[in-house]
N, C-alpha and C positions, 0 to 999 in steps of 0.2 A: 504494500500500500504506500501510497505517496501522500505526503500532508502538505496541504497547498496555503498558506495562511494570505487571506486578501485584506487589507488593509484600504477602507474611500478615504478619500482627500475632502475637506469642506471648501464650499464652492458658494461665496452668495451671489446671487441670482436676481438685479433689479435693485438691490440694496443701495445703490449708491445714486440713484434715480432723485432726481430735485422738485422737489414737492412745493407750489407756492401757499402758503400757509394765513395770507394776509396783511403779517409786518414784513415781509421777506421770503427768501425760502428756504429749506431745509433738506438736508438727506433724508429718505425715505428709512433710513437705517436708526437715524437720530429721533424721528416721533415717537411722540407716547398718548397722544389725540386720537379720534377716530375721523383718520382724512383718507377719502377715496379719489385716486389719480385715472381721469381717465387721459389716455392718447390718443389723438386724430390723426387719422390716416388720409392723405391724402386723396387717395380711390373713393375711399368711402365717404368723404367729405366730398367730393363730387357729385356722389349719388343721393344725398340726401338737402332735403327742399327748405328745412329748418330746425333749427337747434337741439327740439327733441329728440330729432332721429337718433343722433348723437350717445344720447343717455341713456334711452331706452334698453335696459336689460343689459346693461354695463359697468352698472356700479349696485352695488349692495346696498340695500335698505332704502334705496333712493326709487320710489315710483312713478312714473310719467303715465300719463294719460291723457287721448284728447277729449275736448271736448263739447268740439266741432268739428266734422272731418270737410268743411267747406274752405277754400283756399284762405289761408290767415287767419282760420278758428284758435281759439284757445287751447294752450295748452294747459297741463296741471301737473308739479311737481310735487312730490309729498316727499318729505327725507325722516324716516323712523315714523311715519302714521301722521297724523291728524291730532293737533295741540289745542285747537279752539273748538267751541264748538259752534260761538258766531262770529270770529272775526279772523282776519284773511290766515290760510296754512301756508303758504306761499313763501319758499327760502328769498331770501337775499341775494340780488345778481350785484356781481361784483365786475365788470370788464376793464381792463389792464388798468386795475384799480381805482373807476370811476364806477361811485355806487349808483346803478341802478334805482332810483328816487320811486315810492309806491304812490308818489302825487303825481306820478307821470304816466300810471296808466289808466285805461279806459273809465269812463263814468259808467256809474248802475245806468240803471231803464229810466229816463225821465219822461216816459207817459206811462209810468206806473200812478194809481189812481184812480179817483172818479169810476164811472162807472165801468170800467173795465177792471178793477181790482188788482189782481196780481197775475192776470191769463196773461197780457203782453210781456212778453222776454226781449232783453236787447243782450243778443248773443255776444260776447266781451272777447276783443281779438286779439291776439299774440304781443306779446308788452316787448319780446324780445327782435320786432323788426329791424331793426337797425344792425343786426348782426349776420354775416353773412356765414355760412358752413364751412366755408373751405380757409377763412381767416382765420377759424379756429387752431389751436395749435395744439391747447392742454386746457381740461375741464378738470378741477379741485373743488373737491365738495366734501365741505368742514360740518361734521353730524353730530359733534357732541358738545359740552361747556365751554371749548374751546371757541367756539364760535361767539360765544355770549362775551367771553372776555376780551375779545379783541372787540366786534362790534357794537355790542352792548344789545339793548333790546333788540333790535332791527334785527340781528341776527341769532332769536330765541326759533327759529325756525331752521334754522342749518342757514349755510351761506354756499351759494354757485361762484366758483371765483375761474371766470375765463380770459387764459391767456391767446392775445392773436397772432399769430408769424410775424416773424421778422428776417431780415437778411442773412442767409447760412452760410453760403459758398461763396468764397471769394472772386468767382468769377461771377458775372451777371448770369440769372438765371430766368428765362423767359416760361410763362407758360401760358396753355390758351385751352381749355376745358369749356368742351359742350355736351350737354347729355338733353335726349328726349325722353318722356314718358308717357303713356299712355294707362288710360284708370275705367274701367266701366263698372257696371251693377254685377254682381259674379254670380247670381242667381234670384231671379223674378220668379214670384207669385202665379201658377199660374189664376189665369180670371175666365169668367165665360164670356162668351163672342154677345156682340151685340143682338142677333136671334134667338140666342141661348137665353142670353138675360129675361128677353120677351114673353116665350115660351113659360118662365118659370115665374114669372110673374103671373099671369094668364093662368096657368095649373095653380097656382098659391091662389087665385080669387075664385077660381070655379072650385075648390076644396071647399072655400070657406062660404060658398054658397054669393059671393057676391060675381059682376060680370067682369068681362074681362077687359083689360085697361087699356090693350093695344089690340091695334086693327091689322090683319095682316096687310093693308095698306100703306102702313106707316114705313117711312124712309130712315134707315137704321145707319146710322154712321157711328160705324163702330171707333171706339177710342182705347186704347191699353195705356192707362194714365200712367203706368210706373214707365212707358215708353217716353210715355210723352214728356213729363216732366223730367225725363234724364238724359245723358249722353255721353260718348265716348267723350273722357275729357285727354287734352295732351297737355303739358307742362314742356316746357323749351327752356332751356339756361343755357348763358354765354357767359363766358370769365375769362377777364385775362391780368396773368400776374407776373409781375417783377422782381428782382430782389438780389442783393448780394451784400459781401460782408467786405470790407477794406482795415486797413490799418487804424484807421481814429472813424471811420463812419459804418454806416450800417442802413440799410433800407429796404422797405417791402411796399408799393406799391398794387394795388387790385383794382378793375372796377369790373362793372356784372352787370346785365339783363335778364329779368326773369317774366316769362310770362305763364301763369296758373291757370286751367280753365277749370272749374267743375263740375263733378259728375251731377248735378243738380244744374238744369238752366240757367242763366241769369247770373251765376256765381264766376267768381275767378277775382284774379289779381297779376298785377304789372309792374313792376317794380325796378328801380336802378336805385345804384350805389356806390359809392366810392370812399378807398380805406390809404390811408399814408400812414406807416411807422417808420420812424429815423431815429437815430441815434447818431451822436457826434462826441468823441471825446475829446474834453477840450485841452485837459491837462494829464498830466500822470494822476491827478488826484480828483480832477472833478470831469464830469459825464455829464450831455443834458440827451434827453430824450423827449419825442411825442409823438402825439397818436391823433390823428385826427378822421372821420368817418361820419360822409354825410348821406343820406339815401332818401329816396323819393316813391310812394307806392300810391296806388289806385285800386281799391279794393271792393271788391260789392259781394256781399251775403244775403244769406236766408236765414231762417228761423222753423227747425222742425219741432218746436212744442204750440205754435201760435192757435189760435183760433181765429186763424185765416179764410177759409175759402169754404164757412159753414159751422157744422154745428161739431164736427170730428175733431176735436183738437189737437192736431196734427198731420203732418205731412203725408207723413208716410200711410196713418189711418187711413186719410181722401185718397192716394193713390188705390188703399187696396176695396177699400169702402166703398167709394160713388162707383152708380152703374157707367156703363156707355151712354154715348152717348143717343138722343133719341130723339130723331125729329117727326111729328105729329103732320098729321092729311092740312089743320088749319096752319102748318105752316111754322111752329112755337117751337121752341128747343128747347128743352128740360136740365141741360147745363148751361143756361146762360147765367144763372142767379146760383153763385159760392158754389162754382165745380172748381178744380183744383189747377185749372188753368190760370185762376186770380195770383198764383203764388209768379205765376209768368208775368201775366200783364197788367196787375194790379197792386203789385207788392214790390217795393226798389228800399233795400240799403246799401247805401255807397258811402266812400270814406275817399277823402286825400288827405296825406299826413306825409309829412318831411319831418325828417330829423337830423340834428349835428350833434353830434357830441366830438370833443377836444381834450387833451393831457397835455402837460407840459410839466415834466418830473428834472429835476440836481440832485446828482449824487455825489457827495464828497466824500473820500477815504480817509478818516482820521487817522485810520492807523491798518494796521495786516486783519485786524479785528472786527474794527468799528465804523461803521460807515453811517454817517445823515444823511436823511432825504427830505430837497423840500419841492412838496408834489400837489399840483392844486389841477381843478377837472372841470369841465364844463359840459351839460348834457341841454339842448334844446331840443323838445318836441312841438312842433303845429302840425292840431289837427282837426279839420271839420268833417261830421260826420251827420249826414239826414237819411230818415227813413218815410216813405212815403205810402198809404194806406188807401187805394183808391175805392170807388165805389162798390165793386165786386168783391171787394173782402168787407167781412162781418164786422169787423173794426170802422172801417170807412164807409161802410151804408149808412147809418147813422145821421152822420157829419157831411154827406156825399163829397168825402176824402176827407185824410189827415195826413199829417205833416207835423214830425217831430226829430 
């Protein structure tokens, strides 16, 4: 017999991986926090349309969710569950250390009220437009007391702390990323044909001893509303980006085209933007950098909980709920009054909103140790946004339209 003794070597593995933490960063080897580091890949930061793509199912205890899948619906992150139980759960965004303000995004419903009570929803869109996917570099997400102590309240909810590209390679580096996509319904309801409907109308009143309500005269224009109110939608992105790294400078360069359409009519989004990081060292002991990123979007949704286009409340209900359509011998059309075509030609929310946000961060090296930073940040958003209720919807018969 032969005695073979093996002996492993230790080997760490990511351990020396730099974690931005807030006041700076740290080895990943050095925490004692609960911080999850995710990395962007390039490929994949390509293929995805906004931020949450990103996180989804990437970092631990952290839950995303949307919750509007309509072009620039809301998302929702949760990190370790739900802390409130009425006021917002929503982490702390943090971008190359310019906080993300909660006075800057969307307002509640302001035709909440009156006699509509609390049936009108104003669906709340994505706080985080101004960020493009492929800028991203590194998402850090602070889960425990540690978060409280660096940001205080604002971040009793976890903190998002995203870093965006900057200049790597010393030679300039050009790139130019387009991706298509294509989105439809993945399986429809089936429904009965507009004779079908008839038929069983006609059998349901001769059961019940009463006559029957259509004539085989009558002109049937069949309708498959989950048809009608949908469509192949496609999304198009254009990007092009710069970027290199020199002796005392540093630069990344991006701008982008995005056009969203959705699988609901009437919906989608269009969007440009444009991103500058620099950096310049000026001395052996001081650094200035900044960050600058302005973008421009056009946005229109819908609303699937409304009490829109009748007495269903909701969308999807009217598509699967209202018959065909059915035109009578005197000539009348039985979808003309809250069919679920209202949600087409009687229902409009649109949004234009620009945003800037700026940084402008000094860093001086005290010593091998210690370094100051004095770093201040500017985020501007404008944005108007109306929604239009016309006569055909249940909301707008009324008032014959509204406007809010």
């Amino acid at each position: 017999r032969r005695l073979i003794n093996i002996v492993m070597q230790e080997e760490s593995l990511g351990l020396e991986e730099v974690v931005v933490v807030g006041y700076g960063t740290m080895r990943k080897s050095d925490l004692t926090g609960a911080v999850t580091s995710v990395r962007v890949d390039e490929t994949e930061a390509a293929m995805a349309t906004s931020v949450d793509r990103l996180l989804q199912g990437r970092a631990a205890g952290v839950h995303v969710s949307t919750g509007n899948s309509s072009p620039g619906g809301a998302i929702s992150v949760r990190i370790r569950g739900s802390a409130s139980l009425t006021g917002s759960n929503e982490p702390l965004y943090v971008i190359d250390g310019v906080i993300v303000d909660s006075s800057m995004e969307d307002v509640g419903n302001i035709m909440r009220g009156g006699r509509q009570g609390g049936s009108t929803v104003q669906e709340v869109q994505n706080s985080l437009t101004s960020l493009n996917p492929q800028d991203i570099e590194s998402i850090d997400v602070l889960k425990d007391a540690s978060a409280t102590a660096i940001y205080g309240s604002r971040g009793s909810n976890g903190v998002v702390i995203i870093t965006t590209r900057k200049g790597a390679s010393e030679r300039a580096r050009i790139n130019f990323n387009t991706t298509t996509d294509f989105a439809s319904v993945s399986k429809r309801i089936p429904m009965l044909s507009g004779r079908e409907y008839i038929n069983f109308i006609n059998d349901r009143n001769q059961a019940l001893g009463s006559d029957s309500r259509y004539q085989e005269e009558d002109v049937v224009e069949y309708v498959n509303w989950q048809k009608e109110l949908t469509q192949t939608a496609v999304t198009q992105t254009y990007r092009l980006s710069a970027g290199a790294r020199g002796n005392r400078t540093d630069y990344y360069v991006a701008g982008g085209y995005m056009k969203n359409d959705g699988v609901v009519k009437t919906t989608g989004l269009e969007q440009f933007d444009l991103r500058i990081n620099a950096g310049y060292q000026i001395s052996n002991r001081l650094k200035a950098s900044t960050s600058v990123n302005s973008l421009r979007r056009e946005n229109t949704m819908t609303t699937g909980t409304d009490n829109i286009g009748g007495v269903n409340t909701s969308m999807i209900r009217q598509m699967i709920l209202h018959p065909a359509a059915i035109r009578h011998q005197d000539d009348t059309d039985e979808t003309i009054s809250y069919s679920p075509r209202a949600w087409l030609s009687d229902y409009k929310d649109e949004s234009l909103e620009s945003r800037n946000t700026m940084s402008l961060g000094l860093d001086y090296k005290l010593s091998e140790v210690f370094t100051t930073r004095l770093f201040g940040g500017y985020d501007n958003r404008y944005k108007q946004r109306a929604r239009w209720y016309g006569p055909a919807t249940s909301t707008g018969a009324a008032t014959n339209g509204q406007i809010g």
